[in-house]
C-alpha positions as CSV (number, residue, x, y, z in Angstrom):
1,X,-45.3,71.1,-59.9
2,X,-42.9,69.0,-62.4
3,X,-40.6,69.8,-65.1
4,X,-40.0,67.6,-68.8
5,X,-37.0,66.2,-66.7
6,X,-38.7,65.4,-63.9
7,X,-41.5,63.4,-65.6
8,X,-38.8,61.5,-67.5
9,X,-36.8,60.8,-64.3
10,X,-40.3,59.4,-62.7
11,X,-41.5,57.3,-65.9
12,X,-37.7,55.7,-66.0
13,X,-38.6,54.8,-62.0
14,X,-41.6,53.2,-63.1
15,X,-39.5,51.0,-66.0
16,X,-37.6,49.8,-63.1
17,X,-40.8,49.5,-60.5
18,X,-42.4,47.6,-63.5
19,X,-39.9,45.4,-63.9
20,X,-38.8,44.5,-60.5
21,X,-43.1,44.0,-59.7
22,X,-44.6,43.0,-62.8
23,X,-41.6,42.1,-65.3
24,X,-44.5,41.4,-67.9
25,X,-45.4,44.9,-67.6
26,X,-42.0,45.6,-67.6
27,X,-41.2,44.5,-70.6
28,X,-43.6,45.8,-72.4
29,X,-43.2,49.7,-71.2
30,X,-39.6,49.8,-72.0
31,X,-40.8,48.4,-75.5
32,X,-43.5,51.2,-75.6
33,X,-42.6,54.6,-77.4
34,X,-43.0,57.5,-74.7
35,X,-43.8,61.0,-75.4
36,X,-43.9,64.3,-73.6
37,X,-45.7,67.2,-75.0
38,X,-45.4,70.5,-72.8
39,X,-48.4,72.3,-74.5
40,X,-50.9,70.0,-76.5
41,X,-54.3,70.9,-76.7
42,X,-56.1,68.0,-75.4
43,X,-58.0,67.5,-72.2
44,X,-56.1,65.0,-70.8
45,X,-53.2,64.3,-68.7
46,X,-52.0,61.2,-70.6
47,X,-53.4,58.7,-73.7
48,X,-52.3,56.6,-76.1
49,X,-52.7,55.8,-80.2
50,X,-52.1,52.1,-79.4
51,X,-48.6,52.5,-79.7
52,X,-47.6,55.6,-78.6
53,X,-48.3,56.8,-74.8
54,X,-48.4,60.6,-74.7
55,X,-48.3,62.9,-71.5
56,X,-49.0,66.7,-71.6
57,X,-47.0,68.2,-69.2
58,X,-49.6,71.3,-68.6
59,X,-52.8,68.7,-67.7
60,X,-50.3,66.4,-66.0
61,X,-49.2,69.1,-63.5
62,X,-52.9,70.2,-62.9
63,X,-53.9,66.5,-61.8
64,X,-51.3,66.2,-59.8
65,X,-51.9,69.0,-57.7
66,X,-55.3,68.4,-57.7
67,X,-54.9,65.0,-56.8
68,X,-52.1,65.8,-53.9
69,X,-54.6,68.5,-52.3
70,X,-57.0,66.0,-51.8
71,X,-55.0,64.1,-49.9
72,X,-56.4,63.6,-46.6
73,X,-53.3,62.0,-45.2
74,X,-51.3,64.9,-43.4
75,X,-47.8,63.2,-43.9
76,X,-47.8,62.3,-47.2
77,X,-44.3,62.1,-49.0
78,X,-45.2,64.4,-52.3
79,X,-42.2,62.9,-54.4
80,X,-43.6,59.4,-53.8
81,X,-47.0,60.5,-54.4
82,X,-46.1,61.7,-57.7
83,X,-44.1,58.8,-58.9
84,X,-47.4,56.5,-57.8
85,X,-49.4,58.7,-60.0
86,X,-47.2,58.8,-63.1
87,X,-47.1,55.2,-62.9
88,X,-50.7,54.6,-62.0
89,X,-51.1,56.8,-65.2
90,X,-48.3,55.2,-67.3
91,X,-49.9,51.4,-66.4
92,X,-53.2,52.5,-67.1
93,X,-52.1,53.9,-71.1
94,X,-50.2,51.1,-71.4
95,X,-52.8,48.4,-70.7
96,X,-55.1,50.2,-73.7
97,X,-52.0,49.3,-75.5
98,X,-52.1,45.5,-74.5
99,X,-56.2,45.5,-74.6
100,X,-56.3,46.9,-78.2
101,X,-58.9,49.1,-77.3
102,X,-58.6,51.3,-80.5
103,X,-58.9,48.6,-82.5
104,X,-61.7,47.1,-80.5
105,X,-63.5,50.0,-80.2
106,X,-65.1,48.9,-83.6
107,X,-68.5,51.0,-84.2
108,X,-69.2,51.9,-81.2
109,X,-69.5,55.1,-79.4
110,X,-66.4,56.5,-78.4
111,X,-66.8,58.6,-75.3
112,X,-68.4,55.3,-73.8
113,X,-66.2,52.8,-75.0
114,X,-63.2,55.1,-73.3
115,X,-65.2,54.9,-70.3
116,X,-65.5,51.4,-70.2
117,X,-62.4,50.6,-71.0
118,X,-60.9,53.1,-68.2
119,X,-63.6,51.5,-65.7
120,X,-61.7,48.1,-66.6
121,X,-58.6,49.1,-66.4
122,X,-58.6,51.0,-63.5
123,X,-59.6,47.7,-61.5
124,X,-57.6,45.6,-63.0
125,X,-55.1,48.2,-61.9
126,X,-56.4,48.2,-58.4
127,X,-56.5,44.7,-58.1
128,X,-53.0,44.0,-59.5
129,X,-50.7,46.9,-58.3
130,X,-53.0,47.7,-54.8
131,X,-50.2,49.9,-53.6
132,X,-50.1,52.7,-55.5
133,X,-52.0,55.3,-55.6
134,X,-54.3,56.7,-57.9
135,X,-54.8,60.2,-59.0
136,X,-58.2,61.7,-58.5
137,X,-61.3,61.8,-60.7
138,X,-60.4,58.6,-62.0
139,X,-63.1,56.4,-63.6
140,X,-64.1,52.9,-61.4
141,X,-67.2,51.0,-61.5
142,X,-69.0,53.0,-58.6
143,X,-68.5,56.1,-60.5
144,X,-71.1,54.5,-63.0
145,X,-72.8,52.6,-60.0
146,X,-71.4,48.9,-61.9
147,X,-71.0,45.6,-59.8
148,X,-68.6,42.9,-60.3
149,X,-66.6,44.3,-62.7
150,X,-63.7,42.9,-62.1
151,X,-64.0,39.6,-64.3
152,X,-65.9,41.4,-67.5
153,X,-64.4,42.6,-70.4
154,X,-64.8,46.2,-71.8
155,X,-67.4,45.2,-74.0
156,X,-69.4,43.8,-71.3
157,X,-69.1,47.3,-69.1
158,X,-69.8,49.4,-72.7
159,X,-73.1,47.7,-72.3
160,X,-73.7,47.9,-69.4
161,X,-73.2,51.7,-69.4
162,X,-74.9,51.8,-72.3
163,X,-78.3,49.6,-70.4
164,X,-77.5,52.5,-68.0
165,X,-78.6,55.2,-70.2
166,X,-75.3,57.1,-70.8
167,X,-75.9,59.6,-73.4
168,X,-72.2,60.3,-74.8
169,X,-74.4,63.3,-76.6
170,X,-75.0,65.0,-73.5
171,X,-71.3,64.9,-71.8
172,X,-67.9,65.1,-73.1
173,X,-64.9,64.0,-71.3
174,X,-65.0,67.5,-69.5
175,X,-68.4,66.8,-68.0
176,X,-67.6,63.9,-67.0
177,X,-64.8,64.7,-65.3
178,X,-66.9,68.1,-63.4
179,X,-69.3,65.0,-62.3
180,X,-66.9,63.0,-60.8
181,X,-65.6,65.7,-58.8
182,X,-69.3,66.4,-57.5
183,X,-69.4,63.0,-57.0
184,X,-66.3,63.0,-54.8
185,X,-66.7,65.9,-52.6
């Protein structure tokens, strides 16, 4: 679906989106070390290690097509539709930068502190940038059946997932993702 070039041409539109929108934002992606790996072996499109954000080409490009054949919208611009999903994705690494959530994760589980802090950022994302996009599968508070999230911190939603009864031995980020797409259909 997209090249190395292509991504790069896309994540410089969304240093410019970023800091026409939200020059905070702005400012703190062109400060933020970008890298593009066209074969890693990881299960995910794009994450961070708190100072570096990382894309995988290969995942990316499977989201993305995923994400534009669920479209329901018959007249949907696919150029534009990508650039909102790189830069949903490219806000969303960048505010586990800002949150510190590697260094908050602290003790706790892993797999659930991820989703919590995904199931934050995602609404803060929705709330502050509600024009763009957002790829599919994405974590949000109805895909853990959570109220009122949008005022709690990820350590408030970790335990609440946790009061839940999520079992982080039971899934990995693959099940998880298999669920959602149940979920969804």
């Amino acid at each position: 679906m997209i090249d190395k070039v292509t991504l790069a041409t896309n994540l410089r539109a969304t240093k410019i989106f970023l800091m026409h929108k939200a020059p905070f934002f702005g400012a703190l992606f062109y400060a933020t070390t970008i890298s593009i790996n066209e074969e890693e072996e990881r299960p995910s499109c794009a994450w961070t290690d708190g100072e570096t954000i990382y894309f995988n080409l290969q995942q990316l490009n499977t989201l993305l097509e995923d994400s534009f054949m669920a479209m329901k919208e018959k007249e949907v611009n696919k150029e534009h539709f990508i650039f909102e999903c790189i830069t949903f994705l490219a806000i969303h690494e960048l505010m586990h930068c800002m949150f510190l959530h590697l260094e908050r994760k602290g003790a706790r589980e892993a797999l659930i502190w991820n989703c919590a802090a995904d199931v934050t950022i995602n609404t803060l994302i929705d709330q502050w940038f509600p024009s763009l996009r957002s790829p599919k599968g994405l974590l949000t508070a109805s895909s853990f059946n959570l109220n009122n999230v949008r005022n709690k911190t990820t350590e408030t939603v970790y335990d609440e997932l946790l009061n839940k009864g999520v079992d982080p031995s039971r899934m990995t980020m693959l099940d998880l993702q298999a669920d959602l797409e149940k979920n969804s259909q």
